[in-house]
C-alpha positions as semicolon CSV with decimal commas, in nm:
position;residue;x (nm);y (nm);z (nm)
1;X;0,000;0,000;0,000
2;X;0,170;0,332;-0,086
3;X;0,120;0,617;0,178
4;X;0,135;0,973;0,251
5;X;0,446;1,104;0,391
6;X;0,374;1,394;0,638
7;X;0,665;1,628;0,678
8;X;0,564;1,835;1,068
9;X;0,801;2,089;1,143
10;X;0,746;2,121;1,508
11;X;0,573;1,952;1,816
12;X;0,278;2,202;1,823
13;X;0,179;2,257;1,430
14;X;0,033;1,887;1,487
15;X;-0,188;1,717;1,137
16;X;-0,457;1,685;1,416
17;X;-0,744;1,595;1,190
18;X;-0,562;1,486;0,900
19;X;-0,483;1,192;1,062
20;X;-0,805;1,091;1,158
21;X;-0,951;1,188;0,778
22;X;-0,628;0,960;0,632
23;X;-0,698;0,641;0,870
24;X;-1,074;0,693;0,776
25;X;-1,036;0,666;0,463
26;X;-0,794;0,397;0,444
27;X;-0,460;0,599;0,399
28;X;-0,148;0,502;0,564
29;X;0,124;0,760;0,643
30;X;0,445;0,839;0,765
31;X;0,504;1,169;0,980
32;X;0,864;1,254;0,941
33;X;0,949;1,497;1,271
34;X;1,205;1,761;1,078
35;X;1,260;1,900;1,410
36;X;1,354;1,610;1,573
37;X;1,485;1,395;1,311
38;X;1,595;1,657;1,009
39;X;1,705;1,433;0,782
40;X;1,480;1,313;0,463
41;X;1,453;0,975;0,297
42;X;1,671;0,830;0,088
43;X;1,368;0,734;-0,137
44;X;1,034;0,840;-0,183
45;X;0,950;0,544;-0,373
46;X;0,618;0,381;-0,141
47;X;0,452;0,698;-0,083
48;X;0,195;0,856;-0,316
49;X;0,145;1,239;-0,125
50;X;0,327;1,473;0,067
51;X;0,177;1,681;0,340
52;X;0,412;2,002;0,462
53;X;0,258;2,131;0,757
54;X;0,316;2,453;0,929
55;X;0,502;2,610;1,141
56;X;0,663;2,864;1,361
57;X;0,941;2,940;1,168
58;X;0,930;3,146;0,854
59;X;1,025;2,964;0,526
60;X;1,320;3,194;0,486
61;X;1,473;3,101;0,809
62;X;1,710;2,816;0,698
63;X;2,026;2,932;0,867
64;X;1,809;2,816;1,211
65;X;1,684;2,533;1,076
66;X;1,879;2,377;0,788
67;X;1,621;2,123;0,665
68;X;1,395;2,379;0,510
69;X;1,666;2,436;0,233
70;X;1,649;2,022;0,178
71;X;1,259;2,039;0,215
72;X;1,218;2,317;-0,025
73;X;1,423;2,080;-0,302
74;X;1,242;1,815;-0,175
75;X;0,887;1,994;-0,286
76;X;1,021;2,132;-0,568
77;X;1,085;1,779;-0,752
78;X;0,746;1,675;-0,636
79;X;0,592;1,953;-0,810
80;X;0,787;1,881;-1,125
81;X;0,691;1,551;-1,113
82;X;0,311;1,636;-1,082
83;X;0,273;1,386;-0,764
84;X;0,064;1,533;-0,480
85;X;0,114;1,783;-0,233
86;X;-0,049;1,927;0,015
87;X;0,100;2,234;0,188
88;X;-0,058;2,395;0,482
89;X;0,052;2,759;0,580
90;X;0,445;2,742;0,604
91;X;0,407;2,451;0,387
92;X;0,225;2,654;0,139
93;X;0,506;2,889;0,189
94;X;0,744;2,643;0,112
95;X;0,561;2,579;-0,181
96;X;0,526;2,908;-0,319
97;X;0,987;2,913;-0,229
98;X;1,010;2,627;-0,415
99;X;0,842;2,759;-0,722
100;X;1,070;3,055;-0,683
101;X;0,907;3,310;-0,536
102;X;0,953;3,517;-0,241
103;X;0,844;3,502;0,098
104;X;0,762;3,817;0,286
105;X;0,567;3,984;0,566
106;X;0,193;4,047;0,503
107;X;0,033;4,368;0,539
108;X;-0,096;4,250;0,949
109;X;-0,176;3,897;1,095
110;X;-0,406;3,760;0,971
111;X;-0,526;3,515;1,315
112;X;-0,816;3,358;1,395
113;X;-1,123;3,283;1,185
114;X;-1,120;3,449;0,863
115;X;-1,376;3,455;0,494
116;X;-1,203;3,367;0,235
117;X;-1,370;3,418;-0,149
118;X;-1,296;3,208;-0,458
119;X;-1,180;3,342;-0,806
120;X;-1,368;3,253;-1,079
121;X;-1,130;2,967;-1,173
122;X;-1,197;2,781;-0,848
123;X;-1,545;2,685;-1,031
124;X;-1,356;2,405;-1,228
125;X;-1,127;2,276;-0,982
126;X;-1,188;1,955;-0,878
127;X;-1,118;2,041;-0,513
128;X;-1,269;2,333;-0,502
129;X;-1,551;2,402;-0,709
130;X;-1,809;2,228;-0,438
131;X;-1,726;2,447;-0,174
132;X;-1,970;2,746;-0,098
133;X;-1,815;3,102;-0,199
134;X;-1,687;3,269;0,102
135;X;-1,604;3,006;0,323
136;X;-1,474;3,100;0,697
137;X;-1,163;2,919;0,778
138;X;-0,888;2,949;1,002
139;X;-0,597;3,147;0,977
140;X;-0,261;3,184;1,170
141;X;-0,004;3,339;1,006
142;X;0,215;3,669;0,918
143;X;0,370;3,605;0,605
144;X;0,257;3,601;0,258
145;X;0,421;3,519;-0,090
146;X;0,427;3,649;-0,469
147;X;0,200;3,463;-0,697
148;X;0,440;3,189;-0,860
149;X;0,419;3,167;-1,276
150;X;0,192;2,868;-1,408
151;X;-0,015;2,839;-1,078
152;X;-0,428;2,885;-1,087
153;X;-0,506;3,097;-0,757
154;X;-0,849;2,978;-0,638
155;X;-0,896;3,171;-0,314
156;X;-0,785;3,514;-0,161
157;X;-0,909;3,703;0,186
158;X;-0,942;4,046;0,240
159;X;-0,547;4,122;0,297
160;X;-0,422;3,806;0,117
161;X;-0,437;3,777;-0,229
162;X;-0,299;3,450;-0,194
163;X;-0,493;3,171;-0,001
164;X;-0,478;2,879;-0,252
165;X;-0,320;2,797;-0,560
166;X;-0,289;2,460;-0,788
167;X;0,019;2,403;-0,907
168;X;-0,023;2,133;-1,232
169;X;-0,284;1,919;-1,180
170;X;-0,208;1,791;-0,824
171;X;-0,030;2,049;-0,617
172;X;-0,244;2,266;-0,380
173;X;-0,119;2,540;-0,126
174;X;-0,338;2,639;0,162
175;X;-0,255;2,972;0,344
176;X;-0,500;2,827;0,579
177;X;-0,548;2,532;0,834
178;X;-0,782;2,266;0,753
179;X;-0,652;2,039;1,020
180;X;-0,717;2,202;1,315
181;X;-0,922;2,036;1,591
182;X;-1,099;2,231;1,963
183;X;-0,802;2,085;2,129
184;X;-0,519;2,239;1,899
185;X;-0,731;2,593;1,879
186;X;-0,753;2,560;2,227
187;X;-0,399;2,506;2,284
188;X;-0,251;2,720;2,075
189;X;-0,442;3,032;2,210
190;X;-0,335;2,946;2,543
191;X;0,042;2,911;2,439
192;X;0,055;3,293;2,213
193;X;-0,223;3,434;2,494
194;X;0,010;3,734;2,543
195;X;0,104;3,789;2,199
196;X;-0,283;3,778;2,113
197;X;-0,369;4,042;2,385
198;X;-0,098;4,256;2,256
199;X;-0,284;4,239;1,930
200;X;-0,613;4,308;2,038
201;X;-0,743;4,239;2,447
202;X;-1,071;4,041;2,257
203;X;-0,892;3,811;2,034
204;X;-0,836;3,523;2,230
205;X;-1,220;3,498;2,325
206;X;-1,299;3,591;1,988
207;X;-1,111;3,295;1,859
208;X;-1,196;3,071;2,138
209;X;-1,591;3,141;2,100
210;X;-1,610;3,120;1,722
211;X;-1,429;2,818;1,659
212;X;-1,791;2,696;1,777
213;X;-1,958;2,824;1,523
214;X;-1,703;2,716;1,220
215;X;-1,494;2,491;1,352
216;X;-1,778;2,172;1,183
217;X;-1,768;2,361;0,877
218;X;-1,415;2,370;0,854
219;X;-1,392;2,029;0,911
220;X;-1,602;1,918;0,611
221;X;-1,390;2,118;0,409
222;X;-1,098;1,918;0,575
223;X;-1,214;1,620;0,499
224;X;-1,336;1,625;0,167
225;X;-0,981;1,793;0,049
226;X;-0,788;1,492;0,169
227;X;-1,083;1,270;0,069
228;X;-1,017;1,408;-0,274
229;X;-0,641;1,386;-0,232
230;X;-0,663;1,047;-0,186
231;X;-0,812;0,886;-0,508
């Protein structure tokens, strides 16, 4: 059975969900703890995706952590090969490095839950043209990244032009998370409380109380993305 091979890049940007979605549907995996263990296999032959997940770190900080410049080459012959990716926020970030473009800081944070709204060429994509326009997903990040040449963007927010984009036919680069779970939301607020409160004194609450009301919906979109991912 070939499986996915999750690369985490540190102990608290967990797949959460994704591994539940992957086991339901029959998927085995790998994760691959860069942190811990930075070192990537010597083959890739087995495995049929690769999941980046996010992170603390920016993409362009590979002088402190050296197996970003290894995981960006890593991504890079993926994408050339037209095998499956998933990146989720710094992965996406990776993605967007590997495709040569530049990673930067965004306008403001962009934290919490957040609408994002599909371009027209979302309609025929076979991820996302189900999806209802202006979805409300959720965000944690501060950097951003140019639009890479031969990508299809499919989603932007209000301050981020880019929140998805396809690269070739199986590619896809999410600014946002679809894995998260109560417990990781809950956990992360807790451990960037005082950088929230510097941000705004409401914006832990405000996170805390509306991950009720989107948290289900973001989990169908979860789902049916790696669903997809894995036919």
């Amino acid at each position: 059975m070939q499986k996915w091979l999750i690369l985490q890049q540190t102990g608290t940007e967990k797949p959460a969900n994704i591994l539940k979605w992957l086991t339901e549907t029959g998927q085995a995996f790998d994760i691959l703890q860069l942190w811990r263990q930075p070192v990537m296999p010597s083959s890739f032959t087995g495995y049929k995706a690769l999941l980046v997940m996010g992170g603390v770190m920016s993409a362009n900080d590979e002088n402190r952590f050296p197996f970003l410049s290894e995981e960006i080459k890593v991504v890079e012959q993926w994408l050339k090969m037209d095998h499956p990716v998933l990146g989720i926020c710094l992965g996406a970030q990776i993605m967007a490095r590997a495709l040569g473009e530049k990673v930067y800081p965004g306008d403001q944070p962009e934290i919490g839950w957040h609408t994002i709204h599909f371009t027209p060429e979302a309609a025929s994509d076979p991820l996302f043209r189900n999806f209802v326009p202006g979805m409300t997903v959720f965000e944690w990040h501060y950097e951003t990244f140019g639009t890479p040449e031969n990508v299809t963007v499919l989603a932007f927010s209000k301050n981020y032009k880019n929140q998805v984009f396809r690269c070739g036919e199986n590619g896809y680069a999410l600014q946002f998370h679809p894995e998260m779970d109560a417990v990781l939301i809950r956990a992360w607020v807790r451990n960037h409380r005082e950088k929230l409160l510097k941000m705004d004194a409401g914006l832990p609450q405000k996170i805390l109380s509306q991950t009720g009301l989107y948290l289900r919906g973001l989990e169908k979109i979860g789902k049916a993305i790696i669903k997809k991912m894995s036919e």
